[in-house]
N, C-alpha and C positions, 0 to 999 in steps of 0.2 A: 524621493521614494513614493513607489504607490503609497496614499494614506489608506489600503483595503487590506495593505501587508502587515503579518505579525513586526514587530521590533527584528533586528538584523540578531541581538541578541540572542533570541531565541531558537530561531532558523535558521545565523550565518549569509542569511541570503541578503546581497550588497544590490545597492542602486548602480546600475550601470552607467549610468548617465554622470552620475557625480565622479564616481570611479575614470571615467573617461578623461577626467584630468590627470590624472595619475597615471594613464597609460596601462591601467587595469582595466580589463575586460569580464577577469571571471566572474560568476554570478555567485559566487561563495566566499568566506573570507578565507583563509590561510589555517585556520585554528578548525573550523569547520571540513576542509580538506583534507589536515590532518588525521581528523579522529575519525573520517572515514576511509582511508588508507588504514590505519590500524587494525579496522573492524572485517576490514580487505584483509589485510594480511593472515591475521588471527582465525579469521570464518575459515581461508584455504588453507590451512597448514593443521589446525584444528575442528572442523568441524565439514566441510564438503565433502571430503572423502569418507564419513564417516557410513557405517552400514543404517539400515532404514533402522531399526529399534531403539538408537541410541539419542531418541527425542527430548529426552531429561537434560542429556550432557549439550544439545543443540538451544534448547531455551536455556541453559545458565549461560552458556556463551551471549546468548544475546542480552539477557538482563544483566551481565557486567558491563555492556557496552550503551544501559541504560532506556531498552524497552522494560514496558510492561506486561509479561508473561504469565495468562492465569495458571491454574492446576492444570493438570494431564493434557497440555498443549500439546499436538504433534505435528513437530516442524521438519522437514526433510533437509538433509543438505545440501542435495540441488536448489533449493529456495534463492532466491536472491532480493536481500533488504537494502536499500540504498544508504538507510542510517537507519538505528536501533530505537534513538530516542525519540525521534517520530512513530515510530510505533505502539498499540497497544492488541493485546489477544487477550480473548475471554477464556476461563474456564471449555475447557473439553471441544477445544475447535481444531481444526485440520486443515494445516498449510500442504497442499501435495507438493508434489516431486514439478520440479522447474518454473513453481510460481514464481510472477517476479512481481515483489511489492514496491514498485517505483514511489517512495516516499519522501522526496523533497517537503512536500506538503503532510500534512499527519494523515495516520490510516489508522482508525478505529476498526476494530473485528470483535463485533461481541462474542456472545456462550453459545456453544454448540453450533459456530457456523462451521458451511466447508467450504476451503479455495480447492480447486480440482485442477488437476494437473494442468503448466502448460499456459492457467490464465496470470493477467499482466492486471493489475491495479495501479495506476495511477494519478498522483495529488499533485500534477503540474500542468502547466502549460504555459503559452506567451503571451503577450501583448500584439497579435499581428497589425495594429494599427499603431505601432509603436517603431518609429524607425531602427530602433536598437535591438527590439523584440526581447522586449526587459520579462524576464520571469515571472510568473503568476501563481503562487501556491495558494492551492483549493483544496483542503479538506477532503478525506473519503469515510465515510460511516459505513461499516456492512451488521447490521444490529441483529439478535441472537435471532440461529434457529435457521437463519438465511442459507442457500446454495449457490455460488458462482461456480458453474459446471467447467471442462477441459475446455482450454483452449479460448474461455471469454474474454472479453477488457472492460474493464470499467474504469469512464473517465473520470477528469478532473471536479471534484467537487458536488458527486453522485452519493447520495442515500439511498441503501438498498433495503427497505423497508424488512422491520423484521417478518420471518419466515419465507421473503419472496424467492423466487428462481431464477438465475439468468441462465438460460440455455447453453449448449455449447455453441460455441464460437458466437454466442451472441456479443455485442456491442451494446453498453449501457452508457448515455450522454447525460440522460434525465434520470431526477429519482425516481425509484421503484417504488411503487406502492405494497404494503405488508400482503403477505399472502399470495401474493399474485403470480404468478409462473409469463416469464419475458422470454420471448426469441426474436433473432434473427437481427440487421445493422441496419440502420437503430434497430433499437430493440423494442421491442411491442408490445402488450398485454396481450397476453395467450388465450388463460383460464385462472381462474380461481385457485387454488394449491388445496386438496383437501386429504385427508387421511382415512383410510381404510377405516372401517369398524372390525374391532377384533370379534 
């Protein structure tokens, strides 16, 4: 196994390479499989269909399934989490409608962030130098205060510094520096983020 990867314990995520003697291919164990089929099951039969206001009943769903949900989160039920327990949400943040939190790897979202509709966050990627192209999980930070607008991505292993912006349909590969408003693929330093004086 890569020595850069958490324990299999913790992530479920198996060396492929070892596993090749076994005639096992998948990148996940059996037990890890499982409890994301459940969380499958559970999300569509309880909570996807559900109407936009019923955001309390959408984070208990998820905190049984073992994220970390602050107060007054609002999570849509078009959302889609890959696993629960790689996740964590701050106090008073806003998942929109068809984010998808690709989290193999962990996704931190601090206090008062917002995912806008549409955008894809994700904590993986491969080894392309790796003939097996063994799985690689990277970490995402999005630290309080922050905007990822409709339709963004933010890659594998990306800090979005707090208060910064990623535009819409921007593309984030590198960290964001705090404050700073990004567009465009890659994504670029714009301007500065500042606030009106009342």
């Amino acid at each position: 196994m890569n020595l850069s990867q958490p324990s299999p314990d913790k992530t479920g995520l198996r060396d492929v390479r070892r596993d090749m003697k076994n005639n096992t291919q998948s990148f996940f164990t059996l037990r890890n499989r499982i409890e994301r089929t459940m969380f499958m099951l559970v999300w569509a039969v309880l909570a996807g269909w559900t109407p936009p206001p019923l955001h309390r009943w959408r984070c208990a769903i998820l905190r049984a399934f073992g994220a970390d949900i602050g107060a007054r989160v609002r999570i849509y039920g078009s959302t889609v989490v890959w696993l629960p327990r790689n996740l964590a949400i701050g106090d008073d943040s806003l998942i929109g409608p068809r984010v998808r939190l690709y989290n193999q790897g962990r996704i931190d979202i601090g206090k008062n962030v917002v995912v806008s509709q549409g955008a894809h966050v994700c904590a993986s990627s491969h080894d392309v130098s790796d003939p097996l192209f063994q799985l690689v999980l990277r970490p995402i930070r999005i630290d309080d205060r922050a905007w990822v607008a409709a339709d963004a991505f933010v890659g594998p292993g990306v800090t979005v510094g707090e208060g910064a912006v990623l535009a819409a349909r921007g593309v984030a590969v590198r960290a964001m520096d705090p404050w700073m408003i990004y567009g465009g693929n890659p994504a670029q330093a714009l301007r500065t983020r500042s606030f009106k004086e009342e």
